[in-house]
C-alpha positions as CSV (number, residue, x, y, z in Angstrom):
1,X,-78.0,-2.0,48.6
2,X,-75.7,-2.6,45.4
3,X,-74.4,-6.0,44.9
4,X,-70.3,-6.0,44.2
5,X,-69.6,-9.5,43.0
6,X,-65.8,-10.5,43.3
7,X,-63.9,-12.8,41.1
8,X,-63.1,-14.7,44.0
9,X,-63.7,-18.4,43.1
10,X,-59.9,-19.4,43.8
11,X,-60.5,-18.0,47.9
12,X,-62.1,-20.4,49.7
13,X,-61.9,-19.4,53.2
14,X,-64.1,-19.9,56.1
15,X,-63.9,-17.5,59.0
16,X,-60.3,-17.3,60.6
17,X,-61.1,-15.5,63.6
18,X,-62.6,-14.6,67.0
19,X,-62.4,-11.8,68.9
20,X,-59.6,-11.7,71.5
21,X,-60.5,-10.1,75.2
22,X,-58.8,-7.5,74.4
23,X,-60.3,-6.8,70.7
24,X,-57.3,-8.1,69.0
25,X,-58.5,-10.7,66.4
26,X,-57.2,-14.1,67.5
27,X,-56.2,-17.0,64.5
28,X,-58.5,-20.0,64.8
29,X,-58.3,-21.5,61.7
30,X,-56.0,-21.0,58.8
31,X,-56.1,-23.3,56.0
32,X,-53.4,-25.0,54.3
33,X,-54.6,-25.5,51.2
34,X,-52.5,-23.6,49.0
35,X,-55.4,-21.4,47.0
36,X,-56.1,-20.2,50.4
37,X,-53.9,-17.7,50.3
38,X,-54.8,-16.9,46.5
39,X,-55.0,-13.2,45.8
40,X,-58.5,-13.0,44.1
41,X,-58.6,-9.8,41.6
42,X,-62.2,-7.5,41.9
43,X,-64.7,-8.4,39.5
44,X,-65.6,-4.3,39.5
45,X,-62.6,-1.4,39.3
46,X,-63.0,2.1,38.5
47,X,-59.6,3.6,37.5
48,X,-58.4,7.0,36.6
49,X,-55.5,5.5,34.9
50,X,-55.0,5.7,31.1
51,X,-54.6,2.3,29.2
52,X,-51.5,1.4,27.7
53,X,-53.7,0.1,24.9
54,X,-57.9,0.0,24.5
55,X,-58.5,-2.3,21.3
56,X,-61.6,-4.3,21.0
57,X,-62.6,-3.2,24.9
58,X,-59.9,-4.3,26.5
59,X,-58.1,-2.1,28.5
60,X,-54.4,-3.0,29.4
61,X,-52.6,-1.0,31.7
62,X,-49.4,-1.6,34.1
63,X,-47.9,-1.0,37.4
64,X,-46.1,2.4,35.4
65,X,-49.2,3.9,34.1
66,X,-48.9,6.8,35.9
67,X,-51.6,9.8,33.4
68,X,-54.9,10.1,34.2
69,X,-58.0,10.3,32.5
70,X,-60.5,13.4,32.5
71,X,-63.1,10.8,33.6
72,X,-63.3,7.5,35.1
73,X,-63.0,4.0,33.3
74,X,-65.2,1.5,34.4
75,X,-63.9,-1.7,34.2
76,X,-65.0,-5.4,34.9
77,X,-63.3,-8.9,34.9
78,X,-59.7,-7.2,36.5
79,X,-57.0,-9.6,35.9
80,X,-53.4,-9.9,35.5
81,X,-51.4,-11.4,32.2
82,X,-55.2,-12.9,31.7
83,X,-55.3,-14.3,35.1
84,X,-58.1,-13.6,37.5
85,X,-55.8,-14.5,40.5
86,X,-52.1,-15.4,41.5
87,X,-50.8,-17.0,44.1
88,X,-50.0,-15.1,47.4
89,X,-48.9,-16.1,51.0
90,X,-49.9,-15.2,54.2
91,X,-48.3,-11.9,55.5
92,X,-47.9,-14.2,59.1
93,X,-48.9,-17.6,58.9
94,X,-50.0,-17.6,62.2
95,X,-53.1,-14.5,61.7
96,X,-54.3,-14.5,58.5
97,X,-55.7,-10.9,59.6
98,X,-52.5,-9.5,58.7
99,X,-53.2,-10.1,55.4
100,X,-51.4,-11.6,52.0
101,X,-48.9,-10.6,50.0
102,X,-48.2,-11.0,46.3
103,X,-45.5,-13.8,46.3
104,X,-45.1,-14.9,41.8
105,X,-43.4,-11.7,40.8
106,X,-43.1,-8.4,40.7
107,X,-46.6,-7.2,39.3
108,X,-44.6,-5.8,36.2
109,X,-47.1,-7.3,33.7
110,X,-50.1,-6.4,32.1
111,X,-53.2,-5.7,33.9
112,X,-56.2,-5.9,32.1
113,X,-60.1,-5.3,32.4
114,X,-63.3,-4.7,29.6
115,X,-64.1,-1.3,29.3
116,X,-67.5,-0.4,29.4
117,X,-69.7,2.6,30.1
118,X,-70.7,4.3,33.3
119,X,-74.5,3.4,32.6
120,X,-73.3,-0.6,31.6
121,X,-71.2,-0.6,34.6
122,X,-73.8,0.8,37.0
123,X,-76.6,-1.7,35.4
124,X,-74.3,-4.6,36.0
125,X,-74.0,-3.7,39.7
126,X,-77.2,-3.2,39.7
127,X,-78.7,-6.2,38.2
128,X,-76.8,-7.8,41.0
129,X,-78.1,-5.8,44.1
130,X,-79.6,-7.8,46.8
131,X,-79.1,-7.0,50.4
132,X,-75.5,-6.3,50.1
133,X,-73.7,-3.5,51.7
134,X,-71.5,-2.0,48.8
135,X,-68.2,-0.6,50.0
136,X,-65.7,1.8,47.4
137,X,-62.3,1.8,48.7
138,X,-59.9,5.1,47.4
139,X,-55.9,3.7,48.2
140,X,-53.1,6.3,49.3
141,X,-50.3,8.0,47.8
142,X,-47.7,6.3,46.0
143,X,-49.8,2.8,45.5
144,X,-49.1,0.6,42.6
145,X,-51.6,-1.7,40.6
146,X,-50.2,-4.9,42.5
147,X,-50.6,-3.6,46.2
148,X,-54.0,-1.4,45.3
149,X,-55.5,-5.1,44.3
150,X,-53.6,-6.8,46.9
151,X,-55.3,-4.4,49.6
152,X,-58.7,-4.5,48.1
153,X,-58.6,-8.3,48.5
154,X,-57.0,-8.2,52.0
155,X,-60.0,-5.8,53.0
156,X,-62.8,-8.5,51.7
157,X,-61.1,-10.9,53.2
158,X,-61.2,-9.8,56.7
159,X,-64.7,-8.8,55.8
160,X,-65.4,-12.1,55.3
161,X,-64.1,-13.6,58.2
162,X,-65.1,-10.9,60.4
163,X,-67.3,-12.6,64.0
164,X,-69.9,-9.6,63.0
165,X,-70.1,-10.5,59.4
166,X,-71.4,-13.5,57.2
167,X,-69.5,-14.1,54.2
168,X,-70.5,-12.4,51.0
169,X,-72.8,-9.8,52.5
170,X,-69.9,-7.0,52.6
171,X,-68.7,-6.4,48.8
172,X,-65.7,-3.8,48.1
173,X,-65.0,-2.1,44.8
174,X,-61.5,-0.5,44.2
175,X,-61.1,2.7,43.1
176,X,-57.5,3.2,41.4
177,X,-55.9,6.8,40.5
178,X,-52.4,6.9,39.1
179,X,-50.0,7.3,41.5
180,X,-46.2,7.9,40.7
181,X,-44.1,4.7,40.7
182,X,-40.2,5.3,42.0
183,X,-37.2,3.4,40.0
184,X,-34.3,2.0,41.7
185,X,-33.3,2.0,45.1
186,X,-32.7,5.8,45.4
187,X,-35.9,6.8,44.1
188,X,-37.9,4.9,46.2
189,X,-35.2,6.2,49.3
190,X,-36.7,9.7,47.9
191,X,-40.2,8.7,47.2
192,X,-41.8,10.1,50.1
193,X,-40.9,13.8,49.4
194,X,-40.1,13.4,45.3
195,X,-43.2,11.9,44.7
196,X,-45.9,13.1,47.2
197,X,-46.5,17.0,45.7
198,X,-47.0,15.1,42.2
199,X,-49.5,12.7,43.6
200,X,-51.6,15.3,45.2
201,X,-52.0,17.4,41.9
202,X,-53.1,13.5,40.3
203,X,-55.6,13.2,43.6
204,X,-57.0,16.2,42.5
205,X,-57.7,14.9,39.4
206,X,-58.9,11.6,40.4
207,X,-61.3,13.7,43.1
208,X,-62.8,15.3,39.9
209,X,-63.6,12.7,37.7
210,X,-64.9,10.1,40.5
211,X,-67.4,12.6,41.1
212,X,-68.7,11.6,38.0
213,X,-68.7,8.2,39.5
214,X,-70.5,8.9,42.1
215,X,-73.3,10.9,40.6
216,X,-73.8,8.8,38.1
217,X,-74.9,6.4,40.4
218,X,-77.3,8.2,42.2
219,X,-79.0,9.3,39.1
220,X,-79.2,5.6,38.0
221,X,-80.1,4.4,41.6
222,X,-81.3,6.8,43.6
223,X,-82.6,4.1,46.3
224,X,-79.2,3.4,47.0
225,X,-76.7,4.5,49.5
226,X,-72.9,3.7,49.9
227,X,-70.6,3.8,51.8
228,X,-66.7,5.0,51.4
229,X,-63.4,4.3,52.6
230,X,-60.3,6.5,52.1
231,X,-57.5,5.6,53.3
232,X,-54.1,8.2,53.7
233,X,-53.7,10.1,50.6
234,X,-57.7,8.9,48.9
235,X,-59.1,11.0,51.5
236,X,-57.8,14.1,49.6
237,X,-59.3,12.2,46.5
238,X,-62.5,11.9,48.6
239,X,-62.6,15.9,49.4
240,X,-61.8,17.1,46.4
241,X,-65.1,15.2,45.0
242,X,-66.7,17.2,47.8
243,X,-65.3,20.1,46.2
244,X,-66.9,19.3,43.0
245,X,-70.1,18.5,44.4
246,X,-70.7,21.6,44.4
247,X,-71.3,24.0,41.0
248,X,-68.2,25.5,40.1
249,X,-68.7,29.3,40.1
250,X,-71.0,29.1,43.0
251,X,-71.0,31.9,45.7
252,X,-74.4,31.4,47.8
253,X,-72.5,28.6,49.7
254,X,-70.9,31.1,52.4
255,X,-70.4,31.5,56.1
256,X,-72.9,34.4,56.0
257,X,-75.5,32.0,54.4
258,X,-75.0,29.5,57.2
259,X,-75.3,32.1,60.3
260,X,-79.0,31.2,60.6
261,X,-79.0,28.3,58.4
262,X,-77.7,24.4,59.0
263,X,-75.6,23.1,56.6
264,X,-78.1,21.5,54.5
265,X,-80.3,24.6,54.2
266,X,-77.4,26.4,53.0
267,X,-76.7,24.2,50.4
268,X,-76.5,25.0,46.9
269,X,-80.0,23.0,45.4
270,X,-78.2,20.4,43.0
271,X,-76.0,19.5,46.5
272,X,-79.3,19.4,48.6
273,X,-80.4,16.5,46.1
274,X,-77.8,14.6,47.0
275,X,-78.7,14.8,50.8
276,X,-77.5,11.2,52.5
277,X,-76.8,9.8,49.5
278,X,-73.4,7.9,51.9
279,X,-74.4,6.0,54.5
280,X,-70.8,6.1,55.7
281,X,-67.9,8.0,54.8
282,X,-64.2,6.5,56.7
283,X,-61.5,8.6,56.9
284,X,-58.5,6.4,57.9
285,X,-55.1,7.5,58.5
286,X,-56.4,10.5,56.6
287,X,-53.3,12.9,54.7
288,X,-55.0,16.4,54.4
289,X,-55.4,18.9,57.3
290,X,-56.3,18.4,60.4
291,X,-58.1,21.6,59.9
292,X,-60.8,20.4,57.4
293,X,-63.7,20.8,60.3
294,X,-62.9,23.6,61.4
295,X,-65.1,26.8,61.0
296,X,-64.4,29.6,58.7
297,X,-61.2,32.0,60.2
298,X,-62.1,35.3,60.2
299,X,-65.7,37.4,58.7
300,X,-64.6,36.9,55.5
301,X,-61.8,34.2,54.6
302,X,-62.3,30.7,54.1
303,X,-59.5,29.1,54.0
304,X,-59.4,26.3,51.4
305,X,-58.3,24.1,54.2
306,X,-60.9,25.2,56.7
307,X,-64.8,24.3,56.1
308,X,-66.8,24.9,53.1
309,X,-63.8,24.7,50.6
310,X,-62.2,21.8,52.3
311,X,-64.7,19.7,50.6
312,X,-65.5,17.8,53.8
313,X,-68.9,20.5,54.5
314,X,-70.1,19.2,51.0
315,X,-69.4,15.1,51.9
316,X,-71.3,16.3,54.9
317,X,-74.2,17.1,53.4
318,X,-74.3,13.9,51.4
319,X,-73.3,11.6,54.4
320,X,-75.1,10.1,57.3
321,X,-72.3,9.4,59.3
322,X,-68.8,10.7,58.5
323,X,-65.9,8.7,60.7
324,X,-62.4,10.2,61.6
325,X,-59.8,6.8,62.0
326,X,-56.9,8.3,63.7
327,X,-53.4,6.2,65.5
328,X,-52.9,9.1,68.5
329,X,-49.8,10.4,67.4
330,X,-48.0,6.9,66.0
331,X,-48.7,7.0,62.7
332,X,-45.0,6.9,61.2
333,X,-45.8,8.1,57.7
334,X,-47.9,10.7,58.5
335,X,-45.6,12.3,61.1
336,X,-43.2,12.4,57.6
337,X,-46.4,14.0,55.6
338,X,-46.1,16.7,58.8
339,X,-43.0,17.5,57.6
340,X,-43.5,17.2,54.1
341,X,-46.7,19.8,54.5
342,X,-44.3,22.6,56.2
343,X,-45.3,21.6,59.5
344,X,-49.7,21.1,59.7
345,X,-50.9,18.5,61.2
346,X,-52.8,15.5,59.4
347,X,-56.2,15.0,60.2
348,X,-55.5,10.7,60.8
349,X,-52.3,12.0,62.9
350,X,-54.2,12.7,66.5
351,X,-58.2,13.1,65.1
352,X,-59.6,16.8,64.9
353,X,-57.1,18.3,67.6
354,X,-55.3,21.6,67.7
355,X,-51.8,20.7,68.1
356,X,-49.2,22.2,70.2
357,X,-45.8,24.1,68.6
358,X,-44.3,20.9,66.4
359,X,-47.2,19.1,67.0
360,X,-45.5,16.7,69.5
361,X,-48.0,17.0,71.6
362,X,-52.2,17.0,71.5
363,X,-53.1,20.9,71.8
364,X,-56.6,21.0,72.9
365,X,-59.6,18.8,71.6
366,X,-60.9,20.9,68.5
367,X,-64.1,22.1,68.5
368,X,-65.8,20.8,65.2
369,X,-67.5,23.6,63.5
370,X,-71.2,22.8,65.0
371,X,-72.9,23.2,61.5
372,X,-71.6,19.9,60.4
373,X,-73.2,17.8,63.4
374,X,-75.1,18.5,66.6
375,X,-72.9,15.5,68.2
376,X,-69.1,14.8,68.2
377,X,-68.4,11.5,69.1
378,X,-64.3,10.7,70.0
379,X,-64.5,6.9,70.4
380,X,-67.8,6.2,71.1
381,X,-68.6,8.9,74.2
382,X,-70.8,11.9,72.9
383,X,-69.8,15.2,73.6
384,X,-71.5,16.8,76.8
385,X,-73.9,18.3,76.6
386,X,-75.1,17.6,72.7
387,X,-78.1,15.4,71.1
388,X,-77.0,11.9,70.6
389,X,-79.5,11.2,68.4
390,X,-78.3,13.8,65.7
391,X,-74.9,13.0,65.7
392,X,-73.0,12.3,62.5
393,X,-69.3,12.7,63.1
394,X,-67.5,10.2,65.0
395,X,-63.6,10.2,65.8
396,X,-61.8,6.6,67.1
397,X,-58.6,6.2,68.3
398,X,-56.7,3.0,66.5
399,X,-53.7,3.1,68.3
400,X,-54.3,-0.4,69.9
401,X,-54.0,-1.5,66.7
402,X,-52.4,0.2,64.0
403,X,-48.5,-1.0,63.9
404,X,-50.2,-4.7,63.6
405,X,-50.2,-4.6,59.8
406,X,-47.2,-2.4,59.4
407,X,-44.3,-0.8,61.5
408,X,-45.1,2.3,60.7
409,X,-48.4,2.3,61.8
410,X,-50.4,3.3,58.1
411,X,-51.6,0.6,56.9
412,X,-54.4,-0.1,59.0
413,X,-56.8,0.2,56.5
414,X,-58.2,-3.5,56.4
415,X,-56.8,-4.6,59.6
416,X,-59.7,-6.7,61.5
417,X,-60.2,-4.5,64.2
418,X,-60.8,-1.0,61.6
419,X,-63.3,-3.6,59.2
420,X,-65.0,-4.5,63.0
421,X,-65.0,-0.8,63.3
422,X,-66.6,-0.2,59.6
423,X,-69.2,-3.3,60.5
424,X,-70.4,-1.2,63.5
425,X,-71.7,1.5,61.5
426,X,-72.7,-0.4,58.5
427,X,-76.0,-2.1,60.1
428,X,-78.5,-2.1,57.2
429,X,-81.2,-0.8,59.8
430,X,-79.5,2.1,60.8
C-alpha cells in the first residue's frame, strides 16, 4: 500500500481514547502541552483550485480561490503564510475526538505548496510506500482551504489514536476542489441555497479531472489499491469520476448488455482494467440521490440518477467494497439539500430507502439493483437469503453518533466511531 507522509512533526499525540460500552469513544488522556492541539498541514494535496500565482513552483492560493483547473495540481509541503502548522485548540477539551479548530485567525492568508507533476507526485508517494493503508479524502460543498486542512488533520488524528489502529499506519491525502466562499453575514445566511447549484456544476469538474488522478496512479502502481472517502457534496465529486471512467461516447454499457451479464462482464474493456483497483469506497452523509443504486426505470431509459449513469455502477466495478454512511433521518443539512433538490431524497439521509410522500418517513428498504453485489449488508446483517461471501455493498446507520461533532448531524466524517467504522474494512488481509 502507498505511503502518505504528513508534515506532522508539531502533533505529538499518543492515543486519547478507549472504547466506551456503548461505542462512544471515551477521553483518557489529553495532553496539555500546547503543540498538542497544533493543526499539522498534509505533506501531499491534490487541488482543483487555480493558483493565485505559480512562479518558480510555488503555488499560492487562498481561502477565495474559487476557478478550477481542467486537471489536478499535485502539490507537496502544504503550508500556510510559509508555515507548516498553526496553532489550534481542542473543539472540547474534555474529548479530543471531537476534534480541533483553527484558533490564530481567520485563514485569509496565503496557502501555499510546490507544484509538481502527476508522475513526480505519484513517485514521491511511492518511494515512500511501506505497509501503509493510503486514504484520499474528497470534502463537501461550500468548504474553504482552512476547514478542508483542518478536517484532513482531525481525520488522521483520530486515526491515530484509534484502539484498532497504531499510529502512522493510516495516512490521509486531501483532495481540495473550489468551493464558493459567501461574504458577510447575509451571504453566508443564504449560502446553503445561493451557493449549492454553483458548487455542484464545480463538483462536476473536480469529478473530471481527479479521474486523472486516479488513473494515473494505477498506471504508475498497478499493485496498489486505495481506498476513498467522500464525504456530503465529494461523493458527487466521487461519481462523477465514475462517470468518466468510462469512454465518453460509449454505448455498449447498457441495461440490455447486463440482462445475462454481471456488471463486470458488461463493462466497457479500459473499465474492466481497472477492476478492484479501491479497496474501499465511503460514502458519508452522501448529497446525491438516494436513487444512485437503483436499477434502470423502464426498457429503455436510464435515468442519469438511476444506475449506469449515476456513476456509482462504474465505482462498482473498480471497488471491493463500496460503504453507504447514513444518520437515519437526522442529518440537519441534508434534510435542507432535500429541499434544495425539489424534494429527492439524499442517499446519506436514511441509506438506499424508498421514501414515503415528503420523505418524513422510511418508505420501504430499497432493493439494490442485484448486478452491483450478490449481498446487501444494512449494518452488518446480510440480506436473507444472499451469498455473504460475495458481498460488496454495505449500509450503516450513524445515528448513535452523528450530532457528536456537530448539531446538525453532517459532520461526522472523522468522528471516532465513522474512522472505527473505516478501520473495520480496511484490514490489509482482506
Amino acid at each position: 500500500m502507498l505511503l502518505l507522509s504528513l508534515a506532522s512533526a508539531a502533533l505529538h499525540l499518543r492515543p486519547l481514547t478507549t472504547a466506551s460500552a456503548h461505542g462512544r469513544h471515551a477521553c483518557v488522556h489529553l495532553s496539555t502541552d500546547p503543540s498538542a492541539a497544533s493543526i499539522a498541514f498534509p505533506k501531499f494535496l491534490v487541488t482543483t483550485v487555480k493558483p493565485e500565482s505559480n512562479a518558480d513552483g510555488k503555488f499560492v492560493f487562498d481561502r477565495y480561490s474559487q476557478s478550477v483547473s481542467e486537471l489536478p495540481v499535485f502539490l507537496v509541503d502544504v503550508k500556510y503564510e510559509d508555515k507548516i502548522s498553526v496553532p489550534g485548540e481542542w473543539a472540547d477539551s474534555n474529548d479530543p475526538g471531537k476534534g480541533k479548530k483553527w484558533n490564530m485567525d481567520e485563514g485569509e492568508g496565503d496557502f501555499s505548496g510546490t507544484a509538481v507533476t502527476q508522475a513526480e507526485f505519484t513517485a514521491l508517494l511511492a518511494k515512500e510506500a511501506e505497509d501503509k493503508e493510503l486514504v484520499f479524502f474528497i470534502h463537501g460543498f461550500n468548504v474553504q482551504t482552512k476547514d478542508m486542512l483542518t478536517s484532513t488533520d482531525n481525520m488522521q488524528t483520530n486515526f491515530d489514536s484509534s484502539p484498532q489502529n497504531q499510529p502512522n499506519e493510516v495516512l490521509v491525502v486531501p483532495v481540495d476542489w473550489a468551493c464558493t466562499d459567501p461574504e458577510g453575514l447575509f451571504g453566508k445566511t443564504l449560502a446553503p441555497v445561493k451557493d449549492y447549484h454553483p458548487d455542484q456544476a464545480a463538483s462536476e469538474t473536480a469529478g473530471n479531472a481527479l479521474w486523472q488522478l486516479f488513473s494515473g496512479l494505477k498506471k504508475e502502481n498497478s499493485a496498489h489499491t486505495l481506498n476513498v472517502i467522500g464525504h456530503s457534496m465529494g461523493n458527487r465529486v466521487l461519481r462523477c469520476v465514475g462517470q468518466a471512467a468510462v469512454p465518453e461516447g460509449d454505448a455498449s454499457w447498457t441495461k440490455e448488455s447486463l440482462k445475462d451479464n454481471t456488471l463486470l462482464q458488461a463493462a466497457p474493456k479500459d473499465l474492466k482494467s481497472n477492476e478492484n483497483f479501491f479497496e474501499n469506497i465511503f460514502f458519508v452523509s452522501a448529497d446525491i440521490p438516494e436513487t444512485v443504486f437503483d436499477e434502470p426505470d423502464g426498457t429503455d431509459i436510464e435515468q442519469a440518477e438511476h444506475a449506469l449513469k449515476s456513476g456509482v455502477a462504474a465505482l462498482a466495478v473498480m471497488t471491493k467494497r463500496m460503504h453507504v454512511l447514513h444518520a437515519d433521518g437526522h442529518d440537519g443539512a441534508l434534510k435542507l439539500s432535500i429541499i434544495t433538490n425539489k424534494g429527492h431524497a439524499r442517499l446519506g439521509s436514511r441509506g438506499p430507502w424508498s421514501s414515503e410522500l415528503l420523505v418524513l418517513e422510511k418508505g420501504k428498504r430499497s432493493e439494490v439493483w442485484d448486478k452491483f453485489a450478490p449481498l446487501l449488508e444494512y449494518d452488518g446483517i446480510a440480506t436473507p437469503g444472499d451469498n455473504e461471501n460475495n458481498g460488496n455493498v454495505h449500509v450503516q446507520d450513524c445515528s448513535a453518533w452523528n450530532k457528536n461533532i456537530d448539531k446538525l448531524g453532517h459532520g461526522y466524517q472523522f468522528d471516532p466511531e465513522s474512522v472505527a467504522y473505516y478501520l473495520k474494512h480496511m484490514t490489509k488481509d482482506m
